[in-house]
N, C-alpha and C positions, 0 to 999 in steps of 0.2 A: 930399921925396926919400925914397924905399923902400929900405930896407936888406935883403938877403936873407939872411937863415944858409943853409950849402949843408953836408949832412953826404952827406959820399960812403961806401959800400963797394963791396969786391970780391967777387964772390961767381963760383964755376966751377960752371957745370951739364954735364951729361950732354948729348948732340945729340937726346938723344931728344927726341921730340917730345909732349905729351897730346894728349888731346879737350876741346876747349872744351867746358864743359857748365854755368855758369855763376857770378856772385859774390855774393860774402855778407857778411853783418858781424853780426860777433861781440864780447860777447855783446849780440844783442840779442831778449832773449825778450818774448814778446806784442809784437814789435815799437817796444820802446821801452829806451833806455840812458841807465840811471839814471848821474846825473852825482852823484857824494857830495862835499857839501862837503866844502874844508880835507881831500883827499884826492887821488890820481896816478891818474887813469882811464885807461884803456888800450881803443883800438875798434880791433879786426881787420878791414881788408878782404881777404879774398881768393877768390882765382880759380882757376880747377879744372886750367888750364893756366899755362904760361909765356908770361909779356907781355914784348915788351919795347916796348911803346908805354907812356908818359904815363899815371900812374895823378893824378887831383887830388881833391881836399876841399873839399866847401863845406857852411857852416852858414846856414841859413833861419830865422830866427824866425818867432814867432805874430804880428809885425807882417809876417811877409813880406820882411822886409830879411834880403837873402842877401850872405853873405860870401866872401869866399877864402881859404881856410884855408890852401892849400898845396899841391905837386904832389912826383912822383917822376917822374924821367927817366932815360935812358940817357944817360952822358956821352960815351961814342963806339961810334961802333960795330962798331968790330973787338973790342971789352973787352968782358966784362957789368960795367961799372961804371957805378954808379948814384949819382946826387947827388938829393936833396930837400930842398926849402927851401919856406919857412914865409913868412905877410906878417909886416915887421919889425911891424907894429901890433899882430899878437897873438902874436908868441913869447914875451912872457910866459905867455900859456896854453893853447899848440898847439904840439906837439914832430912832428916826422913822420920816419917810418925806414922803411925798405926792406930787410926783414929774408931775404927768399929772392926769386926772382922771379918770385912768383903771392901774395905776402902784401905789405900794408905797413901796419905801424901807428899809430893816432893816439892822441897821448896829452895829456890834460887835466887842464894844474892848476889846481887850486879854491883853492891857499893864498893867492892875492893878495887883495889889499884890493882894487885897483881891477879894473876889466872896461873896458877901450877897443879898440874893436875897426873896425878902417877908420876910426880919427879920432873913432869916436864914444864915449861915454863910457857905463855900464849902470853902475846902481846897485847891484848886487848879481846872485852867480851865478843868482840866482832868475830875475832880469831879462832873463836871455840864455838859460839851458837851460830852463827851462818853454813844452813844448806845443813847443818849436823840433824839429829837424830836420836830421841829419848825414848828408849821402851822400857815398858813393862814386862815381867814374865811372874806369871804362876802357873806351876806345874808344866805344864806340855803348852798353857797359852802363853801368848804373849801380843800383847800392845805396842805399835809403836808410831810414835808424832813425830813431825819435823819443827826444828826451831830454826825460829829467824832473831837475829839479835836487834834487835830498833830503840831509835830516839824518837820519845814521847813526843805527840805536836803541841806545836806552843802556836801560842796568837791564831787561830781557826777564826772564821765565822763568815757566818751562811746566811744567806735571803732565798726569798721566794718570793712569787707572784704569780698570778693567774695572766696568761697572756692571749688578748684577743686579737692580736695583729696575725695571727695564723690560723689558718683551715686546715684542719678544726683547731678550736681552743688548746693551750695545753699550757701544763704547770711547768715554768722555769726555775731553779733552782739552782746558785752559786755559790761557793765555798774558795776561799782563800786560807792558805797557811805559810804563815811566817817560815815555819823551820822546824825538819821531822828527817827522818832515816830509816833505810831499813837494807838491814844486810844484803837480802835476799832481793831490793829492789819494789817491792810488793807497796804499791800507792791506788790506793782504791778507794771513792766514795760510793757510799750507798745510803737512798734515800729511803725514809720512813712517813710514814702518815699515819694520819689517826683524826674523826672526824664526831664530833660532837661528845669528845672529852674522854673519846674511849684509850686503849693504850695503843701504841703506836704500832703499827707492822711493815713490816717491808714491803715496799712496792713491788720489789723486781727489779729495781732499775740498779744497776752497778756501773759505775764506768770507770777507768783511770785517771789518774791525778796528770796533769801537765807539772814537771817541775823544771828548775832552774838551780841547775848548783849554788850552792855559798861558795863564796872564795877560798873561806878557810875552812879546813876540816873535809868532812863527807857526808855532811848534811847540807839539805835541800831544800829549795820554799817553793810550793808548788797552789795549782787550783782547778777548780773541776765547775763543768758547767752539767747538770743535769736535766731533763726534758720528758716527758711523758704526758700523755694527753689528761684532758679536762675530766675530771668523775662526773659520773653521771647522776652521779643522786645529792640533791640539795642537802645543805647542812653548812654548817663551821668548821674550816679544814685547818688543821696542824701539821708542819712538816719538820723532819729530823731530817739531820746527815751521818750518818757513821763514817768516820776517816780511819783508812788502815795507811802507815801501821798505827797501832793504838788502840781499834776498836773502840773508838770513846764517840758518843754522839752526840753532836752538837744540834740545837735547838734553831731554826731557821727562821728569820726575823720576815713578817709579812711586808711588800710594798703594795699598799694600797688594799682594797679589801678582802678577807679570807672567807664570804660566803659566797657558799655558790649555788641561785635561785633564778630559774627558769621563768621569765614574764609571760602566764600561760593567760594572764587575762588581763594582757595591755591593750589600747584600743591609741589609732590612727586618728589624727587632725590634722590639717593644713588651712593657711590661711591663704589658699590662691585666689584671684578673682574669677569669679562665674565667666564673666564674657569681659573681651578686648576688642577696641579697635582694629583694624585693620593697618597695621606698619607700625602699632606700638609696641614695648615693652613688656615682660611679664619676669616680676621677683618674688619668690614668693616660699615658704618655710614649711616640711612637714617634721611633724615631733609627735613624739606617745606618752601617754599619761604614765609608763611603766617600762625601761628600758631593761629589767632584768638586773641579777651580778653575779658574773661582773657583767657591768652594761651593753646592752646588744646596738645594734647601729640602724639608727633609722636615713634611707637613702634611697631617690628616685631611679628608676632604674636606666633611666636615661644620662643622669650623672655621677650616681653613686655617692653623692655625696646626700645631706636632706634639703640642701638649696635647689631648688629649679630654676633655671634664669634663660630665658626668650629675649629674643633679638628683634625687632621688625619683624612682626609676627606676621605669617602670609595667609590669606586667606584658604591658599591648596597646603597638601601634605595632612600628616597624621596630628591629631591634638588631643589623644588620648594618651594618658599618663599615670604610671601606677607606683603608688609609695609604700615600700618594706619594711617591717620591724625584722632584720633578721638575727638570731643568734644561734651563737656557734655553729656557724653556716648552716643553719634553719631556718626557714621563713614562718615567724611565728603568725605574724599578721599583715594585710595587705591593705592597700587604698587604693580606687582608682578614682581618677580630675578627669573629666573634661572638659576641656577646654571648648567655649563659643567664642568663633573669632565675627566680629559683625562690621560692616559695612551699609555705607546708603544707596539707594539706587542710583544707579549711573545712568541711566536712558529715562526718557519720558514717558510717561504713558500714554497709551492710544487704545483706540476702539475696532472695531470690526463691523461697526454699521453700516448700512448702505446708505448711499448717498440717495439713492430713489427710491420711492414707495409708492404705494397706490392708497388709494380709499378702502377702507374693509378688511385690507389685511392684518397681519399680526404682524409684530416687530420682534427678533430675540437676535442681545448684540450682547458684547463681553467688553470689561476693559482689565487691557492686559498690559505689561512693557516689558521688554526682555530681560532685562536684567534686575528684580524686586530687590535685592540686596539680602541682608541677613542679619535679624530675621527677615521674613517675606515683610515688603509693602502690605500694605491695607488698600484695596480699590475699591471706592462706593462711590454708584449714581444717586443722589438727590433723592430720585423718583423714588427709585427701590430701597436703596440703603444697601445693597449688594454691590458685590461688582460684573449682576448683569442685569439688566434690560431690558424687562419686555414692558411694548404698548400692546396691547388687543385691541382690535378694529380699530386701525390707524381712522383718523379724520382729517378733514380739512382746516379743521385749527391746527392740529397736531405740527403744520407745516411751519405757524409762526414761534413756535415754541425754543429756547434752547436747553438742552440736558447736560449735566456737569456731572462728570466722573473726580471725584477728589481720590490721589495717592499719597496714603499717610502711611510716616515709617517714624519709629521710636515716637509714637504719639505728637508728630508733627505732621505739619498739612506741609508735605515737600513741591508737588507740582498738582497741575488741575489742566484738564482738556473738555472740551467740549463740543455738541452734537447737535444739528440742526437740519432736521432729514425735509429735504422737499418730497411734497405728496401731488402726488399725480390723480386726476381720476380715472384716467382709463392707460391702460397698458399694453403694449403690441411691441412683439419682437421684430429686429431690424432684418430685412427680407435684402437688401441691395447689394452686392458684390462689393468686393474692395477693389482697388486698384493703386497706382502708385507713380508717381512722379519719377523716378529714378531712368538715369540714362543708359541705354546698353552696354557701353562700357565707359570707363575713368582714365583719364591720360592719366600715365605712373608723374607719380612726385606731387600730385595734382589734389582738389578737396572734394569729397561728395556729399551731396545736401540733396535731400528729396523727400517726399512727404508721401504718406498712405494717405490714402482718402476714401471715401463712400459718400452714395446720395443717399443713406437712409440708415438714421443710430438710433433708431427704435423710440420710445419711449415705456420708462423713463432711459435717456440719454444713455446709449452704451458706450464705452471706451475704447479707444482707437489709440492701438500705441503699437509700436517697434518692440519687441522684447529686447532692444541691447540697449534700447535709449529709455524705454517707460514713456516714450511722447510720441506723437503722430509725425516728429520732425526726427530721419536719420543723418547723422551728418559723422563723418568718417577724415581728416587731415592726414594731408602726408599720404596717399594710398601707394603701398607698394607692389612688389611684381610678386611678392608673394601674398598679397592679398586677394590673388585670384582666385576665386573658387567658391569663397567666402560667402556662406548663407546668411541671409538677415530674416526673419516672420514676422509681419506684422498681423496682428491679433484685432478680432473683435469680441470683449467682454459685454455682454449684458446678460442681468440678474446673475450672478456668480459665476455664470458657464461661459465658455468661451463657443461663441458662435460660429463664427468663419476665421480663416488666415489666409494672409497669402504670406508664398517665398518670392524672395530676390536673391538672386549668384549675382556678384561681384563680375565682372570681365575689365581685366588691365591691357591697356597697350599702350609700348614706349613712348617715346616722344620722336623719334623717326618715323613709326610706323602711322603716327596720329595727325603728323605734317603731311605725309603723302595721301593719307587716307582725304584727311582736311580740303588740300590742294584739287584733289578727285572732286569732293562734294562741291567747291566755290566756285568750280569749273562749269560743274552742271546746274549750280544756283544761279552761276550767272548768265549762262544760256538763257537757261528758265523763265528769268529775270528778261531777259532782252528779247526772246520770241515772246513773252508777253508784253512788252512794249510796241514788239513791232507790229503785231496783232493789232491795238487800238488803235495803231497810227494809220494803219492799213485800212479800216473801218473808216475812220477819219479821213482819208482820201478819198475812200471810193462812195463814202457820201457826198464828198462836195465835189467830186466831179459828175455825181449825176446830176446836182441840184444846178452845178454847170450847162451842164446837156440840156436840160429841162430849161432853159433860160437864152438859148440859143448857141452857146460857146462849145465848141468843135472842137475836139483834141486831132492832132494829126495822126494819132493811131486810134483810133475812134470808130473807124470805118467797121463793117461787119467783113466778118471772115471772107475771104478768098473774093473780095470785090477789092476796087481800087477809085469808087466812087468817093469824094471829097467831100468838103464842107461847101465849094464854088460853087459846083454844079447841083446841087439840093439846094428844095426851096424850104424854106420855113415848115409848110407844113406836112413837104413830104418825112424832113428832118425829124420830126414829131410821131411822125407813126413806123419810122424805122426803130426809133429810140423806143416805141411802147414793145417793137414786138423782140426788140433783143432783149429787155427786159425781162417781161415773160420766160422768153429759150432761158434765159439766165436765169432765173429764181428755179426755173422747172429742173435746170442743169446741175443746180446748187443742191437742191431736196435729193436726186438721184445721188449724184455723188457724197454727198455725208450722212445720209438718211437720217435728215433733219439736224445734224450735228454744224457747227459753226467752225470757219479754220480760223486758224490763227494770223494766218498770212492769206489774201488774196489779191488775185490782178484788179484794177480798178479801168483797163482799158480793156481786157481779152478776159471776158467773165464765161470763159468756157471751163477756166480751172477754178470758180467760183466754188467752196466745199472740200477742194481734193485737203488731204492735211496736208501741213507744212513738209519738206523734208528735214526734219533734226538734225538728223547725221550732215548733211549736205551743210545745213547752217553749220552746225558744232564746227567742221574742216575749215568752213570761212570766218573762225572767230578771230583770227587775223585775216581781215580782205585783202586780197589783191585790189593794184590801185588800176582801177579803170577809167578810159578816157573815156570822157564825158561828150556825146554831142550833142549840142546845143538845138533843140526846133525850137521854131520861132510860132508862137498862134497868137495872131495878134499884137505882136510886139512883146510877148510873154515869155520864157526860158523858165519849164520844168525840169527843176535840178532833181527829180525827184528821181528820172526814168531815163535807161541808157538805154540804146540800140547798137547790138554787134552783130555782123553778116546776117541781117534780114531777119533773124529770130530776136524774141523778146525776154531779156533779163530781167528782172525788177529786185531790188538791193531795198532793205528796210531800210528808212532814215536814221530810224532809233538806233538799230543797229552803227550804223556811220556814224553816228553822233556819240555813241558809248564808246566805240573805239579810235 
């Protein structure tokens, strides 16, 4: 037997009439109504007009077993009065009311221990609301939700933060819960915002809960991480979390600060140094009057950090440097360093004046040095206060004078050179050839030393040098066999232009080729050497055996040609007039045959080859003599070693010669 509870009211409407336009049930979002245990659930059905036909309730499980929860009726029909009544089988946990007449609501208690529903018995709310199914019907419509049976969350809670460690920015958001359920499985947070005190709304963002079973029971503790980028528009941010199951939103605690303001008019400083030495250190910090929030990152773009830090800084490479405010990967503001790395001069300075000048001219000279450092030297003459220098019509004082170029760097006097020009009065360029001391060729392994020279360096004085040495002295050590070929120029400079040059080739020979070549030359030096010895000696005889003659003394070959007349048989002064006139034949003999030229060798008894030249060649073969017997004549008890006789002809042998070998 069915027992019915019947709850009636009264309710007065208007005759108006609506638009049917169709029914709902509420709340049921994504289509499903979470049933919470051990709690009073409450499902709206309504309809867009005024019913007054039978609205009724049925619940379907996930086995398909459909129930009768219940209906609402008119109880006459002249009244709007309405009675609903419930099966006696489930009023324990199905209430129904008819609250206006286009609503009526159903309301589910979870407190009981038991679930018996048409007779039958469920072991637990899990048993009947999971994956089940509650509609509504009126008329021809009908509504229908899905129920999920769940355990309320217990112990929840959430933070947030604005996080600048990502491109771009973005809001982090986490939730932790103790222990929740839900039949259907269904763990879901969803984040809310709201921003200068307005009401909150949903981002968009939804993700899943990670959970972790309990030991005991079928409840879970689970948590959720959420992430969505930075808003763009400044202001005071508030964040919710909504956790399913539940639907309940939890308030999300800030870490660190919740505005969020663009630094649009932050400005750049750094404390680096203007200029550095050259091989020191550079530390040094950029920072902004306004980093933004949450705060933006000021950093060199060389280290990314806002330290810049230099090592032995070089004078090469790049020393331009730029410093960023940037936020949420924007560059809102920039700087650029340069960096001056400076140094002092390394070389000295010098000038480009001439060493010579004349009277009347004009003087224009410069003082430079290669290497000014940085910043540049300062180069000033005395004279000028520049670093150049002109006199106008040089004079003759001008020559005792000295001029002083000072190089000043970092407001110090670092070096000083100075200029002392000799003045000439009259001027003429050098007309004379060069020439050069240098030998034709270089024994290999050997040194070469030789000098350019000229009769004439002009005035004033032109220079004379080697372009490989800068001196008028070349000199080469060690010459090897591939040094052959090897051009040297020496140059003549005056007044800035180069006047004449000459070349010199190099020629090498071994030291085989240079002993043979040697042994040739010392061969013929010493010939040379010895027919002119034998020459004066020869002179030197055939003087004193005239001065003999003249004097009375007779050589036994003395006699004139093709006679056999003696020194017995002549008197004194026929002696005297043979000797005038072979004399004469002789000097007359000597001028034909040399045409005027002198020998080196002649007879001093048979002055018919008086003039002929020597023979060379003939000496050269006898530069080892054969040893020849000597025989002795006697004039006067006298032996001329000087003179030999073979078979009737006459030899005559240089002494010097005989004496040198």
């Amino acid at each position: 037997m069915f027992i019915t509870r019947r709850i009636s009211c009264v309710i007065v409407f208007c005759t108006s009439v609506a638009v049917v336009k169709g029914l709902s049930l509420e709340p049921c979002s994504d289509g499903v109504f979470e049933v919470v245990d051990h709690a009073t659930n409450e499902l709206t059905c309504s309809d867009d007009i005024s019913r007054l036909r039978p609205w009724s309730w049925t619940l379907t499980t996930k086995e398909t077993l459909s129930f009768q929860i219940g209906s609402c009726r008119q109880r006459f029909s002249w009244i709007l009065l309405f009675s609903c009544s419930t099966s006696t089988s489930s009023s324990s946990v199905f209430h129904l009311s008819r609250q206006a007449e286009n609503t009526t609501v159903l309301v589910i208690s979870t407190t009981v221990d038991n679930y018996v529903l048409s007779g039958r018995s469920f072991l637990n709310g899990a048993s009947v609301f999971e994956n089940s199914s509650i509609s509504c019907t009126v008329g021809n419509k009908v509504a229908r939700c899905t129920t999920d049976f769940v355990h309320p969350v217990q112990n929840a809670s959430c933070s947030v933060k604005f996080n600048a460690d990502t491109s771009p920015w973005s809001v982090v958001s986490h939730c932790d819960v103790s222990r929740t359920f839900s039949a259907m499985g269904r763990y879901i947070c969803r984040l809310f915002s709201s921003a200068r005190g307005e009401t909150p709304s949903p981002t968009g963002l939804n993700v899943s809960m990670t959970t972790i079973p309990i030991e005991t029971g079928n409840d879970v503790s689970g948590s959720c991480d959420l992430t969505l980028p930075l808003p763009s528009s400044d202001g005071l941010y508030a964040f919710s979390v909504e956790i399913t199951p539940g639907r309940e939103k939890f308030e999300a605690s800030f870490i660190g600060t919740n505005q969020i303001r663009k630094p649009s008019t932050a400005a750049l400083s750094h404390n680096c140094p203007s200029s550095v030495k050259e091989g020191d250190d550079v530390m040094c910090l950029c920072s902004a009057n306004d980093v933004g929030s949450p705060p933006g990152k000021v950093q060199w773009t060389i280290s990314d950090t806002d330290w810049l830090s230099l090592s032995n800084v070089a004078r090469e490479g790049r020393h331009l440097f730029t410093c960023r405010l940037v936020w949420n990967g924007q560059t809102i503001k920039s700087l650029t360093y340069t960096l001056d790395v400076i140094w002092p001069p390394s070389t000295s300075p010098m000038h480009n004046c001439p060493k010579y000048t004349t009277v009347g001219s004009n003087l224009h000279c410069n003082c430079v040095t290669t290497d000014a450092g940085q910043p540049r030297a300062r180069f000033q003459w005395d004279l000028t206060g520049s670093s150049v220098l002109n006199i106008s019509d040089v004079s003759q004082e001008d020559a005792g004078k000295t001029f002083t170029c000072r190089m000043t760097w970092n407001g110090k006097v670092m070096r000083v050179v100075t200029y002392k020009p000799q003045v000439y009065r009259q001027s003429y360029k050098p007309s004379s050839p060069l020439s050069h001391t240098c030998p034709p060729y270089v024994i290999e392994r050997s040194n070469l030393d030789c000098s350019c020279v000229t009769d004439d360096v002009g005035n004033p004085p032109a220079t004379l040098y080697w372009i490989t040495t800068n001196s008028t002295r070349l000199t080469r050590h060690d010459v090897q066999r591939d040094d052959a070929g090897t051009k040297f120029t020496c140059q003549l400079a005056w007044n800035g232009s180069i006047v004449t040059s000459l070349d010199y080739a190099l020629s090498i020979v071994s030291d085989n080729d240079s002993a043979e070549q040697a042994h040739r030359r010392g061969l013929a030096t010493g010939l040379g050497s010895g027919l002119a010895v034998a020459a004066v000696l020869a002179v030197v005889v055939l003087v004193s055996v005239c001065l003999l003659w003249r004097r009375g003394w007779v050589l036994p070959c003395s006699a004139a040609p093709n006679t056999k007349e003696t020194r017995a048989t002549v008197g004194p002064r026929r002696k005297a007039m043979v000797h005038d006139q072979q004399q004469r034949t002789r000097q007359s003999d000597l001028l034909q045959a040399t045409a005027g030229e002198t020998s080196n060798v002649y007879d001093a008894c048979d002055t018919s080859q008086t003039g002929v030249q020597a023979p060379y060649e003939t000496l050269t073969m006898q530069y080892e003599p054969k040893k020849t017997k000597k025989r002795k004549t006697k004039s006067k008890g006298q032996t001329n070693s000087a003179i030999t006789q073979e078979d009737g002809g006459a030899t005559y042998e240089n002494v010097a010669m005989q004496q040198r070998h």
